[in-house]
ChimeraX commands (.cxc) that place a marker at each C-alpha (Angstrom):
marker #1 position 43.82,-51.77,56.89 radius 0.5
marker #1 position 43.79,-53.39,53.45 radius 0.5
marker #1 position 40.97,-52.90,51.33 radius 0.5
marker #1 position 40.93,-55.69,48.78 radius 0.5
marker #1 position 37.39,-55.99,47.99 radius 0.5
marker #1 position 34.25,-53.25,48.10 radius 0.5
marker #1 position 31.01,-53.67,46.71 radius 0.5
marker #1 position 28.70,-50.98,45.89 radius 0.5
marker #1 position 25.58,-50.87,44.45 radius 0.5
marker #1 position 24.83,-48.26,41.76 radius 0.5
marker #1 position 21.31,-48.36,39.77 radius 0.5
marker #1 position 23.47,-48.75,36.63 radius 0.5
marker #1 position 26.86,-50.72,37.06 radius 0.5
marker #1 position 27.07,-51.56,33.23 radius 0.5
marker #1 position 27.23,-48.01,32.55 radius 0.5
marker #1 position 29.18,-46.61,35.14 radius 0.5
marker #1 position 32.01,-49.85,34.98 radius 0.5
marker #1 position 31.78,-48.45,31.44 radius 0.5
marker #1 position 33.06,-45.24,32.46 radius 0.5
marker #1 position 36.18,-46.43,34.68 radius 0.5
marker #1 position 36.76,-48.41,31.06 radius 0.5
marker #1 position 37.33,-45.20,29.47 radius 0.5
marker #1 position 38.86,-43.19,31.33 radius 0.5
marker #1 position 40.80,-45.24,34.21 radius 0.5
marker #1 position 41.71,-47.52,31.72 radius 0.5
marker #1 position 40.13,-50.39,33.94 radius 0.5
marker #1 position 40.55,-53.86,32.86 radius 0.5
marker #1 position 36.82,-54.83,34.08 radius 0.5
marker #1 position 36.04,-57.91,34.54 radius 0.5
marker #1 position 32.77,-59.94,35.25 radius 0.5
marker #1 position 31.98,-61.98,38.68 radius 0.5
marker #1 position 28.26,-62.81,38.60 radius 0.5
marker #1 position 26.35,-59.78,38.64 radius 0.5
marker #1 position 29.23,-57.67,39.27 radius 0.5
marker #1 position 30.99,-55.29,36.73 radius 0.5
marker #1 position 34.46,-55.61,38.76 radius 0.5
marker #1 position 37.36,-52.50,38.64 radius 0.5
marker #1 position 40.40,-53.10,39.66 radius 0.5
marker #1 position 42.30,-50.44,41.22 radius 0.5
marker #1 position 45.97,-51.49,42.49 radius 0.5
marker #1 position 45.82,-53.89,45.08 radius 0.5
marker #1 position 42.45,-53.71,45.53 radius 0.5
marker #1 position 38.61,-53.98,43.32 radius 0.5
marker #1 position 35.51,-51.96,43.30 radius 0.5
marker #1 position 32.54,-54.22,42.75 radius 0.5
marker #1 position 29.83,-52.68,40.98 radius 0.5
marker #1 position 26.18,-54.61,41.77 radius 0.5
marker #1 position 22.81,-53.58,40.69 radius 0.5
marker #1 position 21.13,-51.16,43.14 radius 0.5
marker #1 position 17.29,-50.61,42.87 radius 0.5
marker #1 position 17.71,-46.79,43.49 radius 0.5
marker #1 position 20.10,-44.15,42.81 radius 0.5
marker #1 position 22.68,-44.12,45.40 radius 0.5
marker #1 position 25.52,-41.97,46.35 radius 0.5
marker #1 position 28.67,-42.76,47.77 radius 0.5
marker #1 position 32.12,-41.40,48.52 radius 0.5
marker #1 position 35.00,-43.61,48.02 radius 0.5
marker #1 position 38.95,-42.27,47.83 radius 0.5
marker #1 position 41.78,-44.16,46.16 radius 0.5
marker #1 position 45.59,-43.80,46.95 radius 0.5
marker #1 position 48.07,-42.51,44.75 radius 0.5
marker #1 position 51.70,-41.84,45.05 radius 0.5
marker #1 position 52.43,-38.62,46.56 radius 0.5
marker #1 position 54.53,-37.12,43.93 radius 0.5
marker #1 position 51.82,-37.34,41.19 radius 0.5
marker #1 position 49.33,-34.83,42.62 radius 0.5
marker #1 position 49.78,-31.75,39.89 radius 0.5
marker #1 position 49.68,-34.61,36.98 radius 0.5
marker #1 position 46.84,-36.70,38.33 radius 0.5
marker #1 position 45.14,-33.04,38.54 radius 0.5
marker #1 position 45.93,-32.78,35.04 radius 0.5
marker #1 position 44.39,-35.65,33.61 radius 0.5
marker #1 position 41.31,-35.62,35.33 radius 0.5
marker #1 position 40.79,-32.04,34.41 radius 0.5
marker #1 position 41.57,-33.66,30.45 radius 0.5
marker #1 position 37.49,-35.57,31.07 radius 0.5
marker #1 position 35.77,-33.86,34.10 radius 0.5
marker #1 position 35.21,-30.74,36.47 radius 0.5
marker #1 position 37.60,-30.86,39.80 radius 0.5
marker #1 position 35.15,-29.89,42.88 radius 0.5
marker #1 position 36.64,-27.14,44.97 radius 0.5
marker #1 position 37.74,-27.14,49.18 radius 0.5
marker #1 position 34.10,-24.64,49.51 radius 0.5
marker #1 position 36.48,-22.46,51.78 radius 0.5
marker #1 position 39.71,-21.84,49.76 radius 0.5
marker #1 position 38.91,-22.21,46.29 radius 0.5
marker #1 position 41.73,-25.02,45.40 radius 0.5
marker #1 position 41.08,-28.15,43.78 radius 0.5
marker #1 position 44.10,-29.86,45.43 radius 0.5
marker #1 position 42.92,-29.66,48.85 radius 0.5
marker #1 position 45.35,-29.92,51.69 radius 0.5
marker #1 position 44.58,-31.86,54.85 radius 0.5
marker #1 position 47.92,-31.09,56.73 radius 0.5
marker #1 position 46.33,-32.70,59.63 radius 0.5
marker #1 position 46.71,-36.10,57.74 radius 0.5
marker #1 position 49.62,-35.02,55.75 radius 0.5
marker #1 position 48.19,-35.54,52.41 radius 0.5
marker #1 position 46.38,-33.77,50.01 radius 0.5
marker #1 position 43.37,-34.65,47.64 radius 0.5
marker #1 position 41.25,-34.14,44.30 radius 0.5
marker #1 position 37.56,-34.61,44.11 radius 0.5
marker #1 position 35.38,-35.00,41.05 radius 0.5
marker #1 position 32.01,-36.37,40.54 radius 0.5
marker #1 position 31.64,-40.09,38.63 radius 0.5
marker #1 position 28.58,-40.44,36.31 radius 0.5
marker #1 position 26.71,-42.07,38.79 radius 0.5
marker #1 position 27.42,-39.08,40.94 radius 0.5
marker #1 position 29.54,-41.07,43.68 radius 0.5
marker #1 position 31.90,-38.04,45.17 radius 0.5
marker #1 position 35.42,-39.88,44.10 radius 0.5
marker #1 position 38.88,-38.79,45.67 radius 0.5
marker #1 position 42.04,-39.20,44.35 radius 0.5
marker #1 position 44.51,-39.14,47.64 radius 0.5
marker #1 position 48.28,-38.57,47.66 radius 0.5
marker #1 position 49.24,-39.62,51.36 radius 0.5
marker #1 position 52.50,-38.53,51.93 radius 0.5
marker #1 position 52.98,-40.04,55.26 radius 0.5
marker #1 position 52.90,-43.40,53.10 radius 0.5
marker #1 position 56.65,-42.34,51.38 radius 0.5
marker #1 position 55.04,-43.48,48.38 radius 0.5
marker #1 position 56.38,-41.96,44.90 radius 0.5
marker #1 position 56.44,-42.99,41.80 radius 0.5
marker #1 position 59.11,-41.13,40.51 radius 0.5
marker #1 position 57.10,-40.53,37.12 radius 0.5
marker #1 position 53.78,-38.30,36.09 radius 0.5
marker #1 position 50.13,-40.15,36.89 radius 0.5
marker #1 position 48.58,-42.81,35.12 radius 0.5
marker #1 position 45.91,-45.08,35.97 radius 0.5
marker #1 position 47.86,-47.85,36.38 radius 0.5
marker #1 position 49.77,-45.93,39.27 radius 0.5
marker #1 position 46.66,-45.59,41.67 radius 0.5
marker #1 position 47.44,-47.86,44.69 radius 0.5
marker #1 position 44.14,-49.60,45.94 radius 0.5
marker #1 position 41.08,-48.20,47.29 radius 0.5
marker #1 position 41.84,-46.06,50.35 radius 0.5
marker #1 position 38.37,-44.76,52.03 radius 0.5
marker #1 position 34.39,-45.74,51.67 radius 0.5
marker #1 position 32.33,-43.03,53.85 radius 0.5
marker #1 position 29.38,-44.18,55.93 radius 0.5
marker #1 position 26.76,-42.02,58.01 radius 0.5
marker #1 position 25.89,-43.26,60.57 radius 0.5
marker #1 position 22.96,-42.96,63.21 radius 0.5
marker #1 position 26.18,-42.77,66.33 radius 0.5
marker #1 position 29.21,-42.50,65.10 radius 0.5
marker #1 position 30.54,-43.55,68.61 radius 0.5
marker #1 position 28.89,-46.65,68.25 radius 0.5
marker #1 position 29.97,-47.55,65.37 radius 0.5
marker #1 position 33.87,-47.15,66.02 radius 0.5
marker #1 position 32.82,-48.72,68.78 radius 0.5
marker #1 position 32.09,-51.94,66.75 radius 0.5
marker #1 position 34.63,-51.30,64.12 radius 0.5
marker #1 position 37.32,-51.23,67.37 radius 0.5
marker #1 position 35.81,-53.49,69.05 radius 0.5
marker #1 position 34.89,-56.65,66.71 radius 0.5
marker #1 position 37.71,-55.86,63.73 radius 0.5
marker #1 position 40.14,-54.17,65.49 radius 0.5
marker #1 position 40.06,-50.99,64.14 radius 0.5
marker #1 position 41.93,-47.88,65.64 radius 0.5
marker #1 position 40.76,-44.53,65.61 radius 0.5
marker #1 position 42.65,-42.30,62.88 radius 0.5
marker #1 position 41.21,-39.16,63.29 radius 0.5
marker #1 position 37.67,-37.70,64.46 radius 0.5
marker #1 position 36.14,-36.69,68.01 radius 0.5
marker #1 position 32.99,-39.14,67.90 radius 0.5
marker #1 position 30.45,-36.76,67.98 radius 0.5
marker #1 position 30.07,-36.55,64.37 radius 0.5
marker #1 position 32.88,-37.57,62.56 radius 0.5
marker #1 position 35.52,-40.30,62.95 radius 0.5
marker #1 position 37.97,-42.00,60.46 radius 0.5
marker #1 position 38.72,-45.73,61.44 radius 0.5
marker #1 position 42.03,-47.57,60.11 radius 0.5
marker #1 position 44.74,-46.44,59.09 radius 0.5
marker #1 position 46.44,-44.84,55.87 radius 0.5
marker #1 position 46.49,-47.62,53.99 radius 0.5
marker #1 position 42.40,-48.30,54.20 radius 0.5
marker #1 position 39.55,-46.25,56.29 radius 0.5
marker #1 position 35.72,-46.23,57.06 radius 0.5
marker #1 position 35.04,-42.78,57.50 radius 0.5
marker #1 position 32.00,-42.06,59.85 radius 0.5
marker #1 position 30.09,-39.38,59.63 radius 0.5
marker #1 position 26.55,-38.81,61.14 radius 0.5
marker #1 position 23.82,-38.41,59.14 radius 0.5
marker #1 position 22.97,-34.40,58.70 radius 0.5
marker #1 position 26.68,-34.08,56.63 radius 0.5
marker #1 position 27.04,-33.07,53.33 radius 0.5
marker #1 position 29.80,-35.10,51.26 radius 0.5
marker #1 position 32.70,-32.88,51.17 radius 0.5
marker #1 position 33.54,-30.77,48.96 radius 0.5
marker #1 position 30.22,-30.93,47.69 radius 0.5
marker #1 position 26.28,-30.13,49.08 radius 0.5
marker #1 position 25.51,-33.41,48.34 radius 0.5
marker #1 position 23.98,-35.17,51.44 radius 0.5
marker #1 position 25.52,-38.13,52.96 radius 0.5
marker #1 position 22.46,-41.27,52.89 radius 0.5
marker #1 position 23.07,-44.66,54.39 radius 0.5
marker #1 position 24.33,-46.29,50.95 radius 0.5
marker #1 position 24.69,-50.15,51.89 radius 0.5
marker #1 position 28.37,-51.60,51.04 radius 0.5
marker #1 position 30.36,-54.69,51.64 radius 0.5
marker #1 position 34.46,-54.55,52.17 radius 0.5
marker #1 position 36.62,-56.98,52.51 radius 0.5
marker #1 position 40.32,-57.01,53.35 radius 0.5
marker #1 position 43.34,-57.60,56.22 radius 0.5
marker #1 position 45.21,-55.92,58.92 radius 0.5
marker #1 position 47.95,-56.82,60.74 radius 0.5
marker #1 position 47.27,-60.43,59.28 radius 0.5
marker #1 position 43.62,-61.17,60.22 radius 0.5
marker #1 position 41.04,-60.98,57.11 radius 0.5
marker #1 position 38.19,-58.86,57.89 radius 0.5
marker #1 position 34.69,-58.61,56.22 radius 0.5
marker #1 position 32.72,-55.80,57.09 radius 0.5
marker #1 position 29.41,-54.53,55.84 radius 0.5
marker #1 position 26.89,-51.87,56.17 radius 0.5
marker #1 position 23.25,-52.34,55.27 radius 0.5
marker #1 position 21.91,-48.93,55.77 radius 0.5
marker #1 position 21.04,-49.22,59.02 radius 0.5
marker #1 position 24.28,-50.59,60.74 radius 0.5
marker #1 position 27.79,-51.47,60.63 radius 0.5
marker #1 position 28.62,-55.11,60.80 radius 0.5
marker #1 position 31.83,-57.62,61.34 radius 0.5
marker #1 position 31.61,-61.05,60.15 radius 0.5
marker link #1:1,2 radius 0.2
marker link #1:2,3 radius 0.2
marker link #1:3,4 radius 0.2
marker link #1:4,5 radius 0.2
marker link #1:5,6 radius 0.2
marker link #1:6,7 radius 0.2
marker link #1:7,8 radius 0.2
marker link #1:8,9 radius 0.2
marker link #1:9,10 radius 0.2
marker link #1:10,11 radius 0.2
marker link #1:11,12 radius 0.2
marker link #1:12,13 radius 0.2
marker link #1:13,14 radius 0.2
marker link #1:14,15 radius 0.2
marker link #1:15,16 radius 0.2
marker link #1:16,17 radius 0.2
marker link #1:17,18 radius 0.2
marker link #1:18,19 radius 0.2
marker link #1:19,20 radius 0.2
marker link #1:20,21 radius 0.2
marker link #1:21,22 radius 0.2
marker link #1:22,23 radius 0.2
marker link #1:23,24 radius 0.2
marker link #1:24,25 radius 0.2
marker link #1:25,26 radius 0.2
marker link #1:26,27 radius 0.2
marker link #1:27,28 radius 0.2
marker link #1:28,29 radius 0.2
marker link #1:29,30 radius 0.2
marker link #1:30,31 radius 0.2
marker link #1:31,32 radius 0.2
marker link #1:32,33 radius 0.2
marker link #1:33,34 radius 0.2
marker link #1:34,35 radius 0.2
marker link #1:35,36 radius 0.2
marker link #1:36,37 radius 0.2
marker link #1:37,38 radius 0.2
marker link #1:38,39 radius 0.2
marker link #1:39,40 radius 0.2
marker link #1:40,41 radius 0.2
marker link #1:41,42 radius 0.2
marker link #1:42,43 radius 0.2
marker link #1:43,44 radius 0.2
marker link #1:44,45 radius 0.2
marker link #1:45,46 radius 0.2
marker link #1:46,47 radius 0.2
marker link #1:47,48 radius 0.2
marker link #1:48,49 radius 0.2
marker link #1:49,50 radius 0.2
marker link #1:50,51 radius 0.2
marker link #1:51,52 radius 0.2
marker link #1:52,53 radius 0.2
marker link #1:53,54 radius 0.2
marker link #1:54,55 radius 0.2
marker link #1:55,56 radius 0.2
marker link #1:56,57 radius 0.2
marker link #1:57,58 radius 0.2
marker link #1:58,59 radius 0.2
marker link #1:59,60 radius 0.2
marker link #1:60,61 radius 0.2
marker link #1:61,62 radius 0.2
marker link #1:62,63 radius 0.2
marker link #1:63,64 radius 0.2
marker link #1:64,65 radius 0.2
marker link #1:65,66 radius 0.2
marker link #1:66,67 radius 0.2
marker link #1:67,68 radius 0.2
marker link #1:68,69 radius 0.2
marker link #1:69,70 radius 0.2
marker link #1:70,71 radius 0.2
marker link #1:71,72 radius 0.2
marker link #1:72,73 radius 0.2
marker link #1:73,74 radius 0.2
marker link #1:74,75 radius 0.2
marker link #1:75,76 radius 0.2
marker link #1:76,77 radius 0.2
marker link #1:77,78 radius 0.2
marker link #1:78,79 radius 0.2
marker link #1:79,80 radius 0.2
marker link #1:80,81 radius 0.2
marker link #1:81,82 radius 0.2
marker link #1:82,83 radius 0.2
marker link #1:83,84 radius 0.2
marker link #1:84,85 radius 0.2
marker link #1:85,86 radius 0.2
marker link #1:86,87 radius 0.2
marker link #1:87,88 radius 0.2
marker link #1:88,89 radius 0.2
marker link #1:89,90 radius 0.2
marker link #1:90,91 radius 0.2
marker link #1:91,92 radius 0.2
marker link #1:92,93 radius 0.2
marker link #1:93,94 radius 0.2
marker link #1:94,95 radius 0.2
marker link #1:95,96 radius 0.2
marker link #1:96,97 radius 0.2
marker link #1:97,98 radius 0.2
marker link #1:98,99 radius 0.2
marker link #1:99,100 radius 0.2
marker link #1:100,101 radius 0.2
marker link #1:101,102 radius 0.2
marker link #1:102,103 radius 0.2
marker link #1:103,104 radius 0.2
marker link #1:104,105 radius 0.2
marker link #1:105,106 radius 0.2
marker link #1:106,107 radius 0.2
marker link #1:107,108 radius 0.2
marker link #1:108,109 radius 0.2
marker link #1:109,110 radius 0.2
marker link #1:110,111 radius 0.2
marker link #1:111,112 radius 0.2
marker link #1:112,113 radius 0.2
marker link #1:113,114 radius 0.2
marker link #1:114,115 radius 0.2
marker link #1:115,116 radius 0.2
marker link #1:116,117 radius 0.2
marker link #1:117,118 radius 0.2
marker link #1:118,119 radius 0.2
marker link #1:119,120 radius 0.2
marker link #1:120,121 radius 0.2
marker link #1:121,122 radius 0.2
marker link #1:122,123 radius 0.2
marker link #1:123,124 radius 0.2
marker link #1:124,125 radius 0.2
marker link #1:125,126 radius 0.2
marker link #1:126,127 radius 0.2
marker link #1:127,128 radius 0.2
marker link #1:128,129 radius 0.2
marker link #1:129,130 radius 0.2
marker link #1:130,131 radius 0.2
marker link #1:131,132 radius 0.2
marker link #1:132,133 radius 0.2
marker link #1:133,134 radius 0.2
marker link #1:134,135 radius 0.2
marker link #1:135,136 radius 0.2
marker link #1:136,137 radius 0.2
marker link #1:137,138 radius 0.2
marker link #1:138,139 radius 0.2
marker link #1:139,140 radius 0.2
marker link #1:140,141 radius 0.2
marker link #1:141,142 radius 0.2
marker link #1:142,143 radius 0.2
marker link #1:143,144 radius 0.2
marker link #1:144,145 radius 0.2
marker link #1:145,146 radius 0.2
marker link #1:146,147 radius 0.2
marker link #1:147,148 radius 0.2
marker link #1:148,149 radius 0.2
marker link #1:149,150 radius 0.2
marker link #1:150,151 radius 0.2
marker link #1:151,152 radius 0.2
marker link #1:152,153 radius 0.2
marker link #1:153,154 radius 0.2
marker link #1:154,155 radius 0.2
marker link #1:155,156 radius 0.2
marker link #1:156,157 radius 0.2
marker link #1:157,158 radius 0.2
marker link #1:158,159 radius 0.2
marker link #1:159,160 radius 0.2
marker link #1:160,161 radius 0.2
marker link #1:161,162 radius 0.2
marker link #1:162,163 radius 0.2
marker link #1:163,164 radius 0.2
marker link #1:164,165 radius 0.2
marker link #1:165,166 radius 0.2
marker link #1:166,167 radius 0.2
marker link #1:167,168 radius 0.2
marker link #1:168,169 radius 0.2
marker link #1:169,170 radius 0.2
marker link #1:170,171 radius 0.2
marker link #1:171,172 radius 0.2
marker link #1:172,173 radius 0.2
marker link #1:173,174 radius 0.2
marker link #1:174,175 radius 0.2
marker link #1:175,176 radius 0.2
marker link #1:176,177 radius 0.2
marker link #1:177,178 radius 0.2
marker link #1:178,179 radius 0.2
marker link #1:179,180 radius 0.2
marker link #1:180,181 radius 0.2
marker link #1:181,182 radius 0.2
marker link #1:182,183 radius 0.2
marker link #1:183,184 radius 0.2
marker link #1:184,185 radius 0.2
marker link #1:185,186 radius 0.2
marker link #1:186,187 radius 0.2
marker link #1:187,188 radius 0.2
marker link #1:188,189 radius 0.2
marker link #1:189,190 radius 0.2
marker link #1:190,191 radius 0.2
marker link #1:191,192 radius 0.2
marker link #1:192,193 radius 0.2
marker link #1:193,194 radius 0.2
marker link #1:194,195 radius 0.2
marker link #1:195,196 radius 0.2
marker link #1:196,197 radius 0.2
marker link #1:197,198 radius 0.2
marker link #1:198,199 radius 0.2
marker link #1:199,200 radius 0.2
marker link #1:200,201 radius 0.2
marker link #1:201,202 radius 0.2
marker link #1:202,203 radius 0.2
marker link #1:203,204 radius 0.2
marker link #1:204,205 radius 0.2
marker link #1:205,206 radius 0.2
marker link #1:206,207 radius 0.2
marker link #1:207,208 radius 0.2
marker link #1:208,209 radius 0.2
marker link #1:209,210 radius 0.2
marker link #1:210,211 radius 0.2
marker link #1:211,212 radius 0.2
marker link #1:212,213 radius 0.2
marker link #1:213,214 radius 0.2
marker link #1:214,215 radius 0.2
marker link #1:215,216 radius 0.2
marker link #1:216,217 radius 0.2
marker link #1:217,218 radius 0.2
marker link #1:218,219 radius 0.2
marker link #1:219,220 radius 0.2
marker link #1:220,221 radius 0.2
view
């Protein structure tokens, strides 16, 4: 899946667009009330929230710029550690990939993801410019089952990982909705997961798709 588009809606989204400015480099741009990011292929919308929310989103970067997109985040923020081995560039050799975590202003739990099933490389150190779109936006859920369920069933969406009882990744490498029921913590962090609402939208295998969550449920236009 192809995310193009996903909105968000942070209490601030002046000051946190502000932030991706600064230190992403973002060229933001303005779309009604939305402070607009782009990131590769794809664009974080930022839209005022009326409480403090908390998401996790992941973006995809070429796999051979791990150790130097490590570096420059650690030049403006804290890395957040796997909780079980200590190491900021956490390997998940189930998904052949590996990934660093730090925490946004706004305190959204942000991943920067090197997939290397993707064959993606760059062939040069990390930059902002090299991140590749927006890769993940994580949901809890009241059933994870039913959700895929909808997300497979309505957009088409194939399980990637997960066993449905409380966890499930939906998509593919290129884009996922990861589902997660509701008594989680955000990994890597003891943050707990609430139902943040979001909008995405985006392709796959040639058919758009607009999906949203309002807190309460996942929906397919």
């Amino acid at each position: 899946m192809n995310i193009e588009k996903l909105s968000v809606f942070p209490p601030d989204p002046e000051a946190l667009s502000d932030f991706y400015a600064r230190r992403f480099r973002a060229d933001i741009f303005r779309e009604g009330a939305a402070f607009c990011i782009p990131f590769g292929k794809s664009t974080l919308h930022l839209l005022p929230g009326d409480r403090p929310a908390c998401y996790h989103f992941a973006l995809n970067i070429p796999s051979d710029t791990l150790e130097s997109a490590e570096a420059f985040l650690r030049s403006f923020t804290e890395l957040l550690p796997d909780p079980d081995t200590g190491e900021t560039a956490v390997d998940f050799t189930a998904w052949n990939a590996h990934a660093l975590y730090f925490l946004d202003p706004a305190g959204n739990v942000v991943e920067l993801i090197a997939r290397h099933s993707l064959r993606d490389r760059a062939g040069s150190a990390f930059r902002p410019e090299l991140i590749r779109g927006i890769s993940e936006i994580g949901t809890p859920v009241a059933s994870v089952q039913k959700a895929f369920d909808t997300l497979h069933g309505v957009a088409g969406l194939p399980r990637y990982s997960g066993n449905f009882s409380s966890f499930c990744a939906a998509g593919d490498a290129h884009g996922l909705i990861i589902l997660t029921d509701r008594d989680r913590t955000w990994f890597p962090t003891a943050i707990p997961s609430r139902p943040e609402p979001w909008h995405l939208e985006g392709s796959r295998l040639g058919r758009s798709l607009a999906i949203s969550f309002d807190g309460d449920r996942i929906k397919v236009a």
